[in-house]
N, C-alpha and C positions, 0 to 999 in steps of 0.2 A: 739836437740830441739832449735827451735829460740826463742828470749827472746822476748815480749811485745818490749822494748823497741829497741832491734835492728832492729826489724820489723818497729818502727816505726824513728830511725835514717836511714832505707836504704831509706823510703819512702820521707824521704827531702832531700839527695845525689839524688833522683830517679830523682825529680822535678827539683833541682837546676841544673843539668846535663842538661836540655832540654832548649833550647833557648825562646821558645812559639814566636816563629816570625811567623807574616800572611804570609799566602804562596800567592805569586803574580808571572808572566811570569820574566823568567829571561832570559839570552841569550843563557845558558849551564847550563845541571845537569850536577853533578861530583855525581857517585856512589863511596863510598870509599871502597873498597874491606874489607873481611872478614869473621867469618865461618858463618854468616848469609844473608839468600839470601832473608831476609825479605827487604832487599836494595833495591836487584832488581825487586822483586815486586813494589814498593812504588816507583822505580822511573821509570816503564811503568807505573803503576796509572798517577803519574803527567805529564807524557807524555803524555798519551790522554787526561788529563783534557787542555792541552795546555799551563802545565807551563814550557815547553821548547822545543825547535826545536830539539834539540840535545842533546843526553846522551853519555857522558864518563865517560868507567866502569873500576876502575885502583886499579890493586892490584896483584901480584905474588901467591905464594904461602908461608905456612909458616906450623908449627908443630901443630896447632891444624887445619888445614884446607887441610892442603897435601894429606890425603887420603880421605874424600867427595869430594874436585876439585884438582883432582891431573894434570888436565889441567890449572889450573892458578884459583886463584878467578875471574878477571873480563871476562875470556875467559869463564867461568860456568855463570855468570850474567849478560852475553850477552845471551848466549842460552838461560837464562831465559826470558829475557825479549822477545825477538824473539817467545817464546812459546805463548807470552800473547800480541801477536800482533803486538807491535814494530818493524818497518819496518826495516832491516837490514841498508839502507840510513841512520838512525838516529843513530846508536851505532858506537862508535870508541871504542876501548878495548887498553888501555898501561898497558901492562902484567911485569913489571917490578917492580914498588913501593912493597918497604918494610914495612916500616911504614909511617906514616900521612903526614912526610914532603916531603917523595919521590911522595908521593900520587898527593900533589898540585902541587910540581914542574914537575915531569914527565906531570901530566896530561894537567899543564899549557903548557909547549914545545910542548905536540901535538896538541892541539883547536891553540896552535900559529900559527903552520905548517900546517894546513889543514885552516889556514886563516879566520877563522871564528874571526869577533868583538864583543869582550865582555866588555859589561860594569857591568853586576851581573852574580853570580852565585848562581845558587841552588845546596847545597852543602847537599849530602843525606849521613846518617849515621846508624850507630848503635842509638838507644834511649837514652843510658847514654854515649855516643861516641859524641853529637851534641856541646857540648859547647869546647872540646878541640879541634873536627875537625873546630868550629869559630876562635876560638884564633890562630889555626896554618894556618888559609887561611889568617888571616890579618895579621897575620906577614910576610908570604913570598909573597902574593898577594895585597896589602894594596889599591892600585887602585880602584879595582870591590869591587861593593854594594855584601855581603855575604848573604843569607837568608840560614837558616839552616834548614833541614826537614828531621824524620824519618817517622818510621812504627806507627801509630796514636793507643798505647796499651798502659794499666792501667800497676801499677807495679806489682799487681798481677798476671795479664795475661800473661805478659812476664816471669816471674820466672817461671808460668806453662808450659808455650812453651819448657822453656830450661831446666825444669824437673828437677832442683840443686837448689833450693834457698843460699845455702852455697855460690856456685859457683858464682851466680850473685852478692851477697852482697861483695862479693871479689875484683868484675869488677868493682863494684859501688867505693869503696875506691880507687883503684889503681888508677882509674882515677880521682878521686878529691887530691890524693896525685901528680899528674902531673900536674894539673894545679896550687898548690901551686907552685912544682919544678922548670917546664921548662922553666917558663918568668928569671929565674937567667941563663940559658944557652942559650937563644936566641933562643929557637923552637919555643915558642908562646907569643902573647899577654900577658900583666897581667891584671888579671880579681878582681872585688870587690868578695871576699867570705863573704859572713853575719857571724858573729857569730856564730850565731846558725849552719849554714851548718857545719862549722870548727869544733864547739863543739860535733857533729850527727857522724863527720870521727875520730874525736878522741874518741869517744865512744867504735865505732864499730874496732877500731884498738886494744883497750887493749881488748874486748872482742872476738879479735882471728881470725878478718877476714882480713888475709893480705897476702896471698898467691900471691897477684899480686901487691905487693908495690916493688917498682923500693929503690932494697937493693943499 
């Protein structure tokens, strides 16, 4: 049973995790690969809306995603998007990235090699995944204007989707404990945490949801 209050410490992790940047035309989406192909939907949405010419979908495989796309995450999130219209012209797929930093670098070398000039990018995520996939496109992309965008759902909604609430409240912390981490090893930006967020992760860390904190 969830407690009142950790319901309400995941629900400011939920928030503070999201950028809320206006979505405007950029020059390339970047899907970042993962076991949610709510990605790939959301980045044909902003493809026909015409906030990009171009989507690259970049992600390998890994242990929670190997048997749903045991073809690669972005090689699955291209045939996605390709289902919902997106003209196969517009998808490039780098089936290689591990994690977030392989993500931008891979996926930067191919928009390099296929010549396309970027001055932004719309960088599509997971919903609590947008503010560290920000912080690791500026540190190894620092050039190009970043706009961050996921799948447009409540915290509620999504914990419905993924049918765990344990299990997301888990994602929620791991990844606020990374953006404390990673600016001391050079993955990411360092970002202002308020208070209160910090105070929300140490809550919900003595109350047991740490299954995904980087031992």
């Amino acid at each position: 049973m969830i407690s009142e209050q950790s319901w309400a410490d995941a629900r400011v992790l939920w928030d503070y995790h999201q950028m809320h940047h206006e979505l405007r035309p950029c020059s390339v989406a970047i899907g970042l690969g993962s076991h949610d192909l709510g990605v790939a939907d959301t980045a044909a949405d902003l493809y026909r809306r015409g906030m990009a010419p171009l989507i690259v979908f970049t992600g390998a495989t890994s242990p929670t995603t190997q048997e749903r796309m045991p073809r690669g995450e972005a090689v699955h999130y291209r045939e996605r998007a390709l289902e919902l219209g997106v003209p196969s012209s517009a998808v490039l797929v780098e089936p290689k990235a591990r994690n977030t930093g392989e993500n931008i670098r891979l996926a930067r070398a191919l928009i390099d090699e296929a010549g396309v000039d970027v001055a932004s990018v719309l960088l599509i995520s997971k919903p609590y995944e947008e503010r560290r996939a920000y912080a690791t496109a500026r540190m190894l992309w620092p050039e190009v204007e970043v706009v961050s965008a996921s799948t447009s759902t409540s915290f509620d909604d999504y914990v419905a989707s993924i049918g765990d609430v344990s299990l997301v409240i888990d994602m929620l912390v791991g990844a606020l404990q990374r953006l404390l981490l990673y600016p001391q090893e050079g993955f990411i930006i360092s970002q202002s945490v308020p208070s209160g967020v910090e105070a929300s992760f140490k809550r919900l860390c003595v109350a047991g949801f740490t299954s995904r904190l980087v031992r």
